[in-house]
N, C-alpha and C positions, 0 to 999 in steps of 0.2 A: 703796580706799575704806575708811573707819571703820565697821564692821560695824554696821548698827542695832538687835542684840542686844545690842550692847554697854553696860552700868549709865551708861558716862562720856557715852554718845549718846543726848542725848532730844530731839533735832530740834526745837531752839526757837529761835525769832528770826532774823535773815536771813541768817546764814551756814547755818543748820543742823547746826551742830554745837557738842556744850555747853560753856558760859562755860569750865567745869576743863579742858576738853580744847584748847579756843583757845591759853587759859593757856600749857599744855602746849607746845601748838605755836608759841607764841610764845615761850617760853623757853629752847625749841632752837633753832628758826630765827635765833635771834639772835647762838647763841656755835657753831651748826655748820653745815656745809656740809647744804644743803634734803637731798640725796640720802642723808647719812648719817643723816640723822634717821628717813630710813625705818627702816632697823634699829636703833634705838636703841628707838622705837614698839613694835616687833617682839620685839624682847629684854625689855625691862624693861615692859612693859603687855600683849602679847600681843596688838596689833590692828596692822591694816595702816593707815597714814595713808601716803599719796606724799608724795615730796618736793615734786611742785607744790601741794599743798595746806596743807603747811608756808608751802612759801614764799608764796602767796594771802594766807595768815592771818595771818604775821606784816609783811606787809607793810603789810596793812589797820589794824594795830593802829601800826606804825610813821607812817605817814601820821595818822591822829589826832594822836599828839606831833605831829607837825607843825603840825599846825593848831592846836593848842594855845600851840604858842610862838607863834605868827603870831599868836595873841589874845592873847599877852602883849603883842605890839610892838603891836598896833592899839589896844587897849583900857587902854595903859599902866601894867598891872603888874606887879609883881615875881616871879619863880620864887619858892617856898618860899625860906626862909631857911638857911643851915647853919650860921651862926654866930649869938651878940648882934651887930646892926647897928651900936649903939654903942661898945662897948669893945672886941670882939674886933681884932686883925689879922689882916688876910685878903687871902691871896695872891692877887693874879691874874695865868695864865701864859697864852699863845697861840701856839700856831706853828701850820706848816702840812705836808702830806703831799701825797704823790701817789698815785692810785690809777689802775684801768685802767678806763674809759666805753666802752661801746658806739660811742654817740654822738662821744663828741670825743674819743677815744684818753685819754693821761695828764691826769690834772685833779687840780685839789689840792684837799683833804680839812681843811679849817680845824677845830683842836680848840683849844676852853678849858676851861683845869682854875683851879676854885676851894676853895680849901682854907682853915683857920684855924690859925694858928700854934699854937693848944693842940693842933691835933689831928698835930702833927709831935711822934712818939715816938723818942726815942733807944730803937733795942733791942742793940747793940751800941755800942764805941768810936766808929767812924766808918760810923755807918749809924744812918739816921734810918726811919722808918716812916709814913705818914700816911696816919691810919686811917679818915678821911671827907674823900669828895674831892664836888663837882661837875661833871660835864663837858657838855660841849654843841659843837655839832658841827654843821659846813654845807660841803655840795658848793658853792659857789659862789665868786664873787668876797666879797672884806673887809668890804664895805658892810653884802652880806645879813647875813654871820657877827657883825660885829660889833653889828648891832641884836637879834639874839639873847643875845649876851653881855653886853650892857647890865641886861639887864632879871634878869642873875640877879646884876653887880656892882652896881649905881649908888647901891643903899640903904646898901650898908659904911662907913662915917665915918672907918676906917682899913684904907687901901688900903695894898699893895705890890707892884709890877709890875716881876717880873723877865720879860725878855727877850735876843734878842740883836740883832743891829746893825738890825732889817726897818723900813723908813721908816715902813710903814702901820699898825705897830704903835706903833710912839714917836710919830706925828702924830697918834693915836688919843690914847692916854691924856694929851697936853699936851691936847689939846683936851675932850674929854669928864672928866677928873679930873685937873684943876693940882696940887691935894693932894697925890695920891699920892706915896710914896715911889719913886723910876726906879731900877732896878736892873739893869745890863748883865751878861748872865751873864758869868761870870767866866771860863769854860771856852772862851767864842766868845773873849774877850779875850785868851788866852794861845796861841789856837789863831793868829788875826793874826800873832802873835810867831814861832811855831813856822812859819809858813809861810814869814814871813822867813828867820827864820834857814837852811831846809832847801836855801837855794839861797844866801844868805851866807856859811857858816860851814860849810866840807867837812867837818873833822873831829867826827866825832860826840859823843867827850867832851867837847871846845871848845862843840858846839852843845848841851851837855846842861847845862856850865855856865854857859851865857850864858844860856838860856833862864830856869835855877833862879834864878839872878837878878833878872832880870825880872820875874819872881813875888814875890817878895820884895819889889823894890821896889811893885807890884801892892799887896800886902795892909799897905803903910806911907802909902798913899795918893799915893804921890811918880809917879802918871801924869806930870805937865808933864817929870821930870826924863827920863821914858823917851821922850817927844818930839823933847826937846830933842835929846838924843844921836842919836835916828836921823836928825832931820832937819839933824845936823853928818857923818852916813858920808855915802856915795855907794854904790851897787848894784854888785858886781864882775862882775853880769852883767843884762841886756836885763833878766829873770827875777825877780835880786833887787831892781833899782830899781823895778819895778812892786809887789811885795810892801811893798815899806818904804817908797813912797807908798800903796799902799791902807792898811796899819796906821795908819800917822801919820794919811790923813785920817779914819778910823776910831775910834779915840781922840781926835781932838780933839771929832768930833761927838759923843763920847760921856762928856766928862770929867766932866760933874756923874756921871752913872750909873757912874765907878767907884772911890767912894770908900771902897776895901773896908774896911779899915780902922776908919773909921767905923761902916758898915754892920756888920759883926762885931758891935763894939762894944755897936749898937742891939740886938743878938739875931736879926739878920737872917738869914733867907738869903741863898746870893749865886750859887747856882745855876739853870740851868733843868730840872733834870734832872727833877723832877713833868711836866714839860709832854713830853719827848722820853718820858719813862716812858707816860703818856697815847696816848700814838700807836702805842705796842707795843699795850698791853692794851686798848684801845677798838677801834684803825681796823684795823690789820696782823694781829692775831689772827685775827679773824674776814673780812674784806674783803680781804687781801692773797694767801691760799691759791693755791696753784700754780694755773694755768687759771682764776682767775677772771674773768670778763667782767662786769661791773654795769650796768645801765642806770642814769642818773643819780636818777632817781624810787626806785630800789631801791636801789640803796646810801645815798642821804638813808634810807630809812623804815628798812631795817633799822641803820645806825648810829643813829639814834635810841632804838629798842628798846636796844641794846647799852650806850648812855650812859643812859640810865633807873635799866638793872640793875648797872650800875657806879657808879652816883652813889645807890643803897640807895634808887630810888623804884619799885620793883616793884608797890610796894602801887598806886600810881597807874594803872599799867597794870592792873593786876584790875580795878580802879576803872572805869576804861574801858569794858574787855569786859563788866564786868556793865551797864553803860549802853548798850553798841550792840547787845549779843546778842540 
C-alpha cells in the first residue's frame, strides 16, 4: 500500500491516491512489467505501491484513451494533428502482430504509425531517423482498427501508404483515400523473389546473382519485364513452381505499387520498416516479456498508455488523471 504519510498521498478523488502518484504509476505500468514497478517505487521514491495497484491505475487511465478514441469514431473528429493537413506529406503504415489472450490464445495486435516526411532525418549515410511518429493500436479485427486510424489519417490532403501485399489493407486505402500515393514495400517484394529463388537456384552465388538482379531491375521500374520471364521458366521442383506462381500472381496484383523508380525519384519512401519498427517499440517491448498472459481488456488499456507516451501525448494523459482524480 502507498503509505498515507506520504507528501505524494493526499487521498483525493476516487482512486485515492494523488493525480502525481497515478501519473507515476501510469508511466511505469506502461513501459514495465506491474511487479517490477514495485521496486522501482521502492528504489527511486521510498514508498511501497504493489504491482496490482500499478497495474488498477494504469489500466483505468488506459481504458479512458479508449474511450476517447471511441469519441473520436462516434462524434467524428480528428486525433490532434502532427503535421500541416495541407502541404505536409504524410506516411501512413499498418500491419499487424500477434500477442498471447487469456481469452483466445494468439490474437493480432493491429498498429498504425503516422509520421511526415519532414520529420524523417537522415543522421547517417544509410539511416534515416523519425523523430515524430503517431501510433495507434487495437486488439481486434481490421474494421475496429481501422475506424480508429481514420480519424488520425483522413484530414492529410497528401497521403503515402506504404504496405506489404495484406488484401485488408490495399482494400482499405482504395476505398477510403483513391488519392493516396500505394507503396508496396520494397523488402516484402524482393523477399517473393528470394523465396523463389531458394528452391530454384541451388547454387548460392548463382542465387545471389540472380536475385541482385532483380533488384535492379525492381528500382528501373521494369516489374512487367520480371513477370515476363518467371512466367516463361517452369519450377524444377513441386516447391519452386508454387513460389514462382505466388511471386508472379503477387506482383502483378501489385504493379502500380511498384514503381520504385519513380517513387525514389518523388523523394519517397519505399520501405516499411517505421511500421515493423512500431511493433518492436510499442506492442513487443512492453506486452511480449517472457510469461506474459494479457487479458484482451488489459492489453487494449495498457497498449494504449504505451502509444500515447510514444506518440509525445503524455500531456494528455496528465490531462485525464487531473479530470478523473
Amino acid at each position: 500500500m502507498v503509505s498515507k504519510a506520504h507528501p505524494l498521498s493526499q487521498l483525493k478523488g476516487s482512486i485515492k491516491i494523488s493525480k502525481k502518484l497515478q501519473e507515476f504509476m501510469s508511466l511505469i505500468g506502461q513501459s514495465q512489467v506491474f511487479k517490477d514497478g514495485e521496486e522501482l517505487f521502492l528504489k527511486m521514491m521510498g514508498i511501497e505501491v504493489s504491482g496490482m495497484q500499478i497495474q488498477r491505475v494504469s489500466e483505468c487511465y488506459g481504458e479512458h484513451i479508449e474511450s476517447r478514441q471511441q469519441a473520436y469514431i462516434e462524434e467524428g473528429e480528428s486525433a490532434p494533428a502532427i503535421a500541416d493537413k495541407e502541404n505536409d506529406t504524410v506516411y501512413i503504415e499498418a500491419d499487424g502482430g500477434m500477442i498471447f489472450t487469456r481469452e483466445e490464445g494468439w490474437k493480432e495486435m493491429k498498429v498504425g504509425r503516422i509520421f511526415a516526411q519532414k520529420d524523417c532525418i537522415q543522421i547517417q549515410d544509410k539511416r534515416n531517423e523519425i523523430i515524430k511518429s503517431q501510433y495507434v493500436c487495437h486488439l481486434g479485427n481490421h474494421e475496429g482498427f481501422l475506424k480508429k486510424l481514420e480519424c488520425y489519417a483522413d484530414d492529410y490532403k497528401k497521403k503515402v501508404c506504404i504496405a506489404d501485399g495484406a488484401t485488408w489493407i490495399w482494400n482499405w486505402v482504395e476505398s477510403a483515400y483513391p488519392e493516396a500515393i500505394q507503396i508496396l514495400d520494397f523488402y516484402h517484394a524482393v523477399e517473393k523473389l528470394g523465396h523463389y529463388a531458394s528452391f530454384q537456384i541451388t547454387d548460392q552465388s548463382d542465387r545471389k546473382c540472380w536475385l541482385d538482379k532483380q533488384k535492379k531491375c525492381l528500382m528501373k521500374n521494369k516489374v512487367n519485364e520480371i513477370v515476363d520471364r518467371l512466367a516463361m521458366e517452369t519450377g524444377r521442383t513441386p516447391e519452386a513452381e508454387k513460389a514462382r506462381n505466388d511471386a508472379i500472381r503477387y506482383y502483378r496484383n501489385n504493379l502500380k505499387r511498384m514503381q520504385y523508380k519513380t517513387f525514389k525519384k518523388l523523394g519517397y519512401m519505399i520501405g516499411s520498416g517505421p511500421i515493423e519498427s512500431a511493433h518492436r517499440n510499442v506492442v513487443q517491448q512492453r506486452l511480449k516479456l517472457s510469461g506474459q498472459k494479457w487479458s484482451i481488456k488489459g492489453a487494449q488499456r495498457i497498449v494504449n498508455l504505451r502509444a500515447y507516451q510514444k506518440s509525445s501525448r503524455w500531456n494528455e494523459v496528465v490531462e485525464i488523471i487531473k479530470m478523473a482524480a
